[in-house]
MARMI-140249 format. One record per residue: residue in three letters; x, y, z of N, C-alpha, C, O in turn. Coordinates in steps of 0.2 Angstrom, whole numbers, padded with zeros to 4 digits, always signed. Each point is the difference from the previous one (the first is absolute). Example, Ala and Ser with C-alpha at 12.3 -4.5 7.8 and 13.67 -1.06 7.14 Angstrom:
BEGIN
ALA+0066-0028+0039-0004+0006+0000+0004+0006+0000+0005-0001+0003
SER-0007+0006-0007+0004+0006+0001-0004+0005+0003+0003+0006+0001
//
This chain:
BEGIN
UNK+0035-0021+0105+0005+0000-0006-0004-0001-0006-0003-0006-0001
UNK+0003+0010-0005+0000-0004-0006+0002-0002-0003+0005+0002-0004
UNK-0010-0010+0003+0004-0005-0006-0002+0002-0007-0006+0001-0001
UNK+0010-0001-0003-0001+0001-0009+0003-0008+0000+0003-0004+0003
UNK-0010+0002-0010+0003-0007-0002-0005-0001-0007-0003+0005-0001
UNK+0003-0010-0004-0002-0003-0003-0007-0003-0001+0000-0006-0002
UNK-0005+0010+0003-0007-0001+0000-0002-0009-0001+0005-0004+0001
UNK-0010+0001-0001-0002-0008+0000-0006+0002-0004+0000+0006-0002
UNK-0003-0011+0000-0008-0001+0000-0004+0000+0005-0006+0002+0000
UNK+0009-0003+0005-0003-0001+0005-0002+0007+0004-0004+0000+0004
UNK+0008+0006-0007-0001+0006+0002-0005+0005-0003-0002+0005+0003
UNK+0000-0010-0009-0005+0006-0005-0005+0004+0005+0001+0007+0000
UNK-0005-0010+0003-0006+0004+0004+0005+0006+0003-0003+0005+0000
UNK+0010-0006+0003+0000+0006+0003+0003+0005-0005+0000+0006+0002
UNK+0002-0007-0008+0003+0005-0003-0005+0003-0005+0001+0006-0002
UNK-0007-0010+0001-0006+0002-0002-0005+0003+0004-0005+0002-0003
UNK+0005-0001+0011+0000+0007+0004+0005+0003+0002-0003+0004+0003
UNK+0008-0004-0003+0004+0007+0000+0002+0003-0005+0002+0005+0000
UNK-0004-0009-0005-0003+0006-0008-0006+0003-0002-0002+0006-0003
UNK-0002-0010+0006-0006+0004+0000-0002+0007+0007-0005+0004+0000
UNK+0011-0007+0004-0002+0005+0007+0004+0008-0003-0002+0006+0001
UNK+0007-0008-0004+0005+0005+0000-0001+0004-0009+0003+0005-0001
UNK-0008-0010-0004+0000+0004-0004-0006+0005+0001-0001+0004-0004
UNK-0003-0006+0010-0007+0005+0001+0003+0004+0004-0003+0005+0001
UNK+0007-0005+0000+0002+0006+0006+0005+0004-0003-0001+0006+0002
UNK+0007-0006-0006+0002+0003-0005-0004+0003-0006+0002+0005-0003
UNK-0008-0007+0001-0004+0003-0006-0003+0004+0001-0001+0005-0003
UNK-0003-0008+0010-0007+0003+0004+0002+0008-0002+0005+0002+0003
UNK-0008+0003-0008-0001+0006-0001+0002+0002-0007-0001+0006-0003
UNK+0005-0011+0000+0004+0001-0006-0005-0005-0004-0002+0002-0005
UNK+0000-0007+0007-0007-0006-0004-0004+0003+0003+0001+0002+0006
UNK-0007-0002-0011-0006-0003+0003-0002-0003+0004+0002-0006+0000
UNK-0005+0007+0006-0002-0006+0006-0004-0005-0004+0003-0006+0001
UNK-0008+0007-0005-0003-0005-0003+0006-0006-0002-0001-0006+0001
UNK+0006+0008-0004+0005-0004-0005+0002-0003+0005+0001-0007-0001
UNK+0001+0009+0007+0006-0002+0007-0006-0005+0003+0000-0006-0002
UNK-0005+0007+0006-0007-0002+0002-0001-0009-0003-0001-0005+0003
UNK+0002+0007-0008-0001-0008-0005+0003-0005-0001-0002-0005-0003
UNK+0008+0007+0005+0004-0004-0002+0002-0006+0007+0000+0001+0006
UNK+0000-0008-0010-0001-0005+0006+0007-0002+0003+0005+0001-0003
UNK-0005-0004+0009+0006-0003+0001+0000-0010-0003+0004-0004+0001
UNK-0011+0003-0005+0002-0005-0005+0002+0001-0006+0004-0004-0003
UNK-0006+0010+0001+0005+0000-0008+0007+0002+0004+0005-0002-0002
UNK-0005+0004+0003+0007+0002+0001+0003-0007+0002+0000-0004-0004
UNK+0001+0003+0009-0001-0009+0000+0003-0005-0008+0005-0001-0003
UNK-0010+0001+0002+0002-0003-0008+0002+0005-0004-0001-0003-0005
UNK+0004+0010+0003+0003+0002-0003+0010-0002+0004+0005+0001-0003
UNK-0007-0002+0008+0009-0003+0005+0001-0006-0003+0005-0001-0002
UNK-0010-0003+0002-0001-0006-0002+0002-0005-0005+0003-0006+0000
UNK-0005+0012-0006+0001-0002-0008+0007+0004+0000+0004-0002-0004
UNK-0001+0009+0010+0007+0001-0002+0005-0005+0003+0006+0000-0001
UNK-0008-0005+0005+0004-0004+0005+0000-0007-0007+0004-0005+0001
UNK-0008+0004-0006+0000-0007-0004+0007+0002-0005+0005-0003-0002
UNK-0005+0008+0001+0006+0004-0004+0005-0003+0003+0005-0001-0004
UNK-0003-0002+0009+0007-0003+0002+0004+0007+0001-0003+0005+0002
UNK+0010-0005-0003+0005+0004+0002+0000+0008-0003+0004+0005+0001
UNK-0009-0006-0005-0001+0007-0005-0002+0005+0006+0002+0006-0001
UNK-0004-0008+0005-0005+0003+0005+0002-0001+0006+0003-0006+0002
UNK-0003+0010+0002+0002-0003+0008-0003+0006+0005+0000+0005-0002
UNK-0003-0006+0006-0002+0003+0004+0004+0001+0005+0003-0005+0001
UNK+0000+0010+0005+0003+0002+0004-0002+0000+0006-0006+0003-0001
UNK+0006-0003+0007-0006+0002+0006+0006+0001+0005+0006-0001+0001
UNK-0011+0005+0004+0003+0001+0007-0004-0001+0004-0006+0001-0001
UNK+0010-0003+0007-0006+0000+0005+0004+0002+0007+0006+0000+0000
UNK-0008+0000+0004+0003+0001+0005-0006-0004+0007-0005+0001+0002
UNK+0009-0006-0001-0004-0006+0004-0004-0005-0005+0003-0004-0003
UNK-0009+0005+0003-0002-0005-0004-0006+0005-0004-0005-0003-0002
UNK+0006+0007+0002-0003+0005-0004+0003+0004-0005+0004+0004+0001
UNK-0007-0005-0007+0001+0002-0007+0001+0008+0001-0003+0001+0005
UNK+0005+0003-0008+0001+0006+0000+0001+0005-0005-0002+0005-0001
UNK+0006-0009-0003+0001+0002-0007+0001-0002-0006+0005-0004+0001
UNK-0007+0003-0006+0002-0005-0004+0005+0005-0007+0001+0006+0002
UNK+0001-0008-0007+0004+0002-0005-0001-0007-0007+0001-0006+0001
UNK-0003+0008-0006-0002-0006-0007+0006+0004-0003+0002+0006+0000
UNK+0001-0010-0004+0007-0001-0005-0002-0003-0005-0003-0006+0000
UNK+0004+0008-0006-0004-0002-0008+0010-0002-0002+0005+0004+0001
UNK-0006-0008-0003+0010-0001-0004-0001+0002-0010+0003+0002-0004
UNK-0011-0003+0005-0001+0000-0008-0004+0006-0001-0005-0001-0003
UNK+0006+0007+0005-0003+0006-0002-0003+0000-0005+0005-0002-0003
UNK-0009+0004-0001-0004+0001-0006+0001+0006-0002+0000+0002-0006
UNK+0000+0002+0013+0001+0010-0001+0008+0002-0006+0001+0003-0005
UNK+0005-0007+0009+0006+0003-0001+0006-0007-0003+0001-0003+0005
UNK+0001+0001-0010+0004-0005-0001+0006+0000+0004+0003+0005+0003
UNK-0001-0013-0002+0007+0000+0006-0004+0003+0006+0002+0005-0001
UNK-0005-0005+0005-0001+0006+0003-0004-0006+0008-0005-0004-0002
UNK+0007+0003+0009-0005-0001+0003-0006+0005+0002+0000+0006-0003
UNK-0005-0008+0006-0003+0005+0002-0004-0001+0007-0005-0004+0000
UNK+0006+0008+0006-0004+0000+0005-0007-0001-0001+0001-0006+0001
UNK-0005+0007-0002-0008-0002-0002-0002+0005+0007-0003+0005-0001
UNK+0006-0008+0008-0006+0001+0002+0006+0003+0008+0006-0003+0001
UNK-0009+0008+0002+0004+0000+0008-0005+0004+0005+0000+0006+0001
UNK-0004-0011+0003-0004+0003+0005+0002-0004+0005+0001-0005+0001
UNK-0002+0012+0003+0000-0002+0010-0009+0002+0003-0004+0004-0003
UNK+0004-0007+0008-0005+0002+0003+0001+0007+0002+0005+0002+0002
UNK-0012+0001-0002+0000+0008+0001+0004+0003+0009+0002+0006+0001
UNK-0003-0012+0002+0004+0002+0009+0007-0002-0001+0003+0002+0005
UNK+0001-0007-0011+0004-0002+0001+0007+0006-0004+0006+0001+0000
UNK-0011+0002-0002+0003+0005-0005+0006+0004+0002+0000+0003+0005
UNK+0005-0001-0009+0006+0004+0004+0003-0001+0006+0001+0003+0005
UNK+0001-0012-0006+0003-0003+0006+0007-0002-0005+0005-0003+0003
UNK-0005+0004-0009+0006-0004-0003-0004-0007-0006+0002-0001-0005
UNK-0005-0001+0008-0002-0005-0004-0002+0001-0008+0001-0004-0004
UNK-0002+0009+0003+0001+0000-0008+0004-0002-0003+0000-0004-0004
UNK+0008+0008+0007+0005+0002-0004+0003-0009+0002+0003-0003-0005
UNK-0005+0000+0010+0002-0007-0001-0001-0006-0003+0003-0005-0002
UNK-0010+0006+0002-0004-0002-0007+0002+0003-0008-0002-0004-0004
UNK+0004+0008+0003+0003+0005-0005+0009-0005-0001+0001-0002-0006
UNK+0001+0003+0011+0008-0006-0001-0002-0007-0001+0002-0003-0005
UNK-0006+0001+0008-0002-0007-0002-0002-0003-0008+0001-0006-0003
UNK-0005+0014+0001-0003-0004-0006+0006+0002-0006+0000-0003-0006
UNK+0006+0009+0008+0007+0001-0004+0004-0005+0000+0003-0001-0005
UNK-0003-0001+0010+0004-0008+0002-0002-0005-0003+0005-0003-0003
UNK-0012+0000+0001-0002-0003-0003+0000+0001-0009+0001-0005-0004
UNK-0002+0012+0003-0001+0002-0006+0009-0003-0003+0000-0004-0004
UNK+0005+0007+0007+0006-0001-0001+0003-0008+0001+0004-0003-0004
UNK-0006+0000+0009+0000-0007-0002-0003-0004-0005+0003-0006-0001
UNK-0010+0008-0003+0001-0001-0005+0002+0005-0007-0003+0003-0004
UNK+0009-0005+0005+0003+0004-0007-0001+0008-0003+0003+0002-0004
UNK-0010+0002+0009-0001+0005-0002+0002+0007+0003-0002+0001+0006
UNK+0006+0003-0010+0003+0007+0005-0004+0004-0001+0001+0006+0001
UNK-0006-0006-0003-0004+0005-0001-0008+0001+0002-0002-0006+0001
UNK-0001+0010+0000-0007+0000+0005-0004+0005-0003+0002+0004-0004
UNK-0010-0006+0008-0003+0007-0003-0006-0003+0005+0000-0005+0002
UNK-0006+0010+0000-0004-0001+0004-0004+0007-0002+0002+0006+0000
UNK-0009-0008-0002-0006+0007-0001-0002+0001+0005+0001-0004+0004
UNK-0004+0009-0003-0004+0003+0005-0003+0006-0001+0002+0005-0003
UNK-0009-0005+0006-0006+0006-0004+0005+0006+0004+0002-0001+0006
UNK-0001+0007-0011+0001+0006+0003-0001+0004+0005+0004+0004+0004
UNK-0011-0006-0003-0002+0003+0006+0003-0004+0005+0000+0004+0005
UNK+0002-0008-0002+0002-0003+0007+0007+0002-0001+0005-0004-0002
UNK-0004+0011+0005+0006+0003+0001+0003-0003+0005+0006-0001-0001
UNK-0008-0001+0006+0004-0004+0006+0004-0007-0007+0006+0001-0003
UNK-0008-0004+0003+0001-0006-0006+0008+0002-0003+0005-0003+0000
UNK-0009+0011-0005+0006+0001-0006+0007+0003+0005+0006-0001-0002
UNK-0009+0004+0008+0006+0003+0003+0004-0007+0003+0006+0000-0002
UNK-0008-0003+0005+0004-0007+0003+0005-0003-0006+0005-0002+0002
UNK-0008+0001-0009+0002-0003-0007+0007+0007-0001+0005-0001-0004
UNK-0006+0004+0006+0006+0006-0002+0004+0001+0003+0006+0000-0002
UNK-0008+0000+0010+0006-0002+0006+0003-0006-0002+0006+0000+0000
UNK-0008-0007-0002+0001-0004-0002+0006-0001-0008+0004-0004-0002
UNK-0006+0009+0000+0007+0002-0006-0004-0002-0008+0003-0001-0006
UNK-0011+0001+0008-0003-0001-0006+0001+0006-0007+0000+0005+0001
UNK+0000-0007-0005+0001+0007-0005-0006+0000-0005-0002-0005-0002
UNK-0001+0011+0001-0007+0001-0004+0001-0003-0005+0006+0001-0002
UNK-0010-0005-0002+0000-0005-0006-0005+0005-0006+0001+0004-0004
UNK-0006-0006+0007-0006+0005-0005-0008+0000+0007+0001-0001+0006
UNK-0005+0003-0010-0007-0001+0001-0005-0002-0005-0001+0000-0006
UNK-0002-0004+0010-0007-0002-0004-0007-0001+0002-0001-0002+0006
UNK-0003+0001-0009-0006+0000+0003-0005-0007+0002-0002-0003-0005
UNK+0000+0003+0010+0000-0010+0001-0009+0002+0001-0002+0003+0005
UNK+0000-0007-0011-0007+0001+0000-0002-0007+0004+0003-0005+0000
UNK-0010+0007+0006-0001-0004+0005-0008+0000-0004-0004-0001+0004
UNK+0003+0002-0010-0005-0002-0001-0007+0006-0001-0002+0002-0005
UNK+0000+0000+0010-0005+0006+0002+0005+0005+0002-0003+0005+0003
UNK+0008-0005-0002+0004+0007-0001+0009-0001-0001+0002-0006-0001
UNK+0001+0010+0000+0008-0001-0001+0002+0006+0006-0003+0005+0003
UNK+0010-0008-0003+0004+0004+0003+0011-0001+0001+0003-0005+0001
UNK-0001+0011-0003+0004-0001+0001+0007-0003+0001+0001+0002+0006
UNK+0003-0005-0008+0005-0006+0004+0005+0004-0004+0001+0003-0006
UNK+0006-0003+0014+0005+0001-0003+0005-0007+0002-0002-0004+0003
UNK+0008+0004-0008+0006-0004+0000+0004+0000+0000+0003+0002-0005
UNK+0000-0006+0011+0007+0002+0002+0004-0007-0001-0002-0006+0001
UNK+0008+0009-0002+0005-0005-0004+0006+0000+0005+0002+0005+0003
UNK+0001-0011-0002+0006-0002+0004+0005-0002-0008+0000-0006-0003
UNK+0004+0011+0001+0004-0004-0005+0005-0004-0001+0001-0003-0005
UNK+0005+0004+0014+0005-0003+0002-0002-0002+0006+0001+0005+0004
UNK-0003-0011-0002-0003-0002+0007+0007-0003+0005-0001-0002+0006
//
């Protein structure tokens, strides 16, 4: 069975490999291997880290089923993208867990959340090309917001954004 709950400190290492497991395996052919290849499961680590000193602003999400992590979900309450507005940041499952429901569960959790603090409304980016990603955000009742392009430095690529107006 999986449990959905309230992420710890204590969880960082795992959500800081199941972000890095699941962002290599969704990218792998859309990034650069070079780009994917590089990247550590320490920074990422301390980018969870410095989102976890933010307090309530920030919440992270996870699942697990036994005592294993499986998916995580990050909830921003202070969007920078869109005013009034929460925003999902983040919703990865591992790549075997995938298409078991656990998204959309992780997906209610971080609505529930977004909605008990004060906010009816959502939005969550996502590069274009991860069509599995944009389709799930559509079955989910996401609505096209705009596009833009999210410079990674040595190269850009496309992000689209979907908007939850009446959550």
């Amino acid at each position: 069975m999986i449990n959905i709950r309230m992420a710890t400190l204590e969880d960082v290492p795992a959500i800081a490999e199941v972000g890095l497991e699941s962002w290599r395996a969704a990218y792998r052919g859309i990034m650069p291997d070079e780009h994917l290849d590089t990247m550590t499961l320490e920074e990422r680590q301390r980018r969870i880290e410095k989102a976890f000193a933010r307090g309530n602003t920030v919440k992270f999400i996870i699942a697990q089923q036994g005592g294993l992590m499986v998916g995580m979900s990050c909830v921003v309450l202070d969007s920078a993208k869109e005013a009034d507005c929460g925003e999902m940041e983040t919703l990865y499952i591992l790549p075997e867990w995938q298409r078991r429901g656990i998204g959309a569960k992780l997906f209610k959790a971080a609505v529930k959340y977004i909605n008990a603090n004060g906010k009816n409304k959502m939005i969550i980016s996502v590069l274009e090309a991860n069509t599995n990603a944009c389709k799930f955000y559509e079955r989910m009742g996401g609505v096209y917001l705009r596009t833009f392009d999210w410079d990674f430095g040595n190269f850009r690529l496309p992000v689209v954004v979907y908007c939850w107006d009446d959550l």
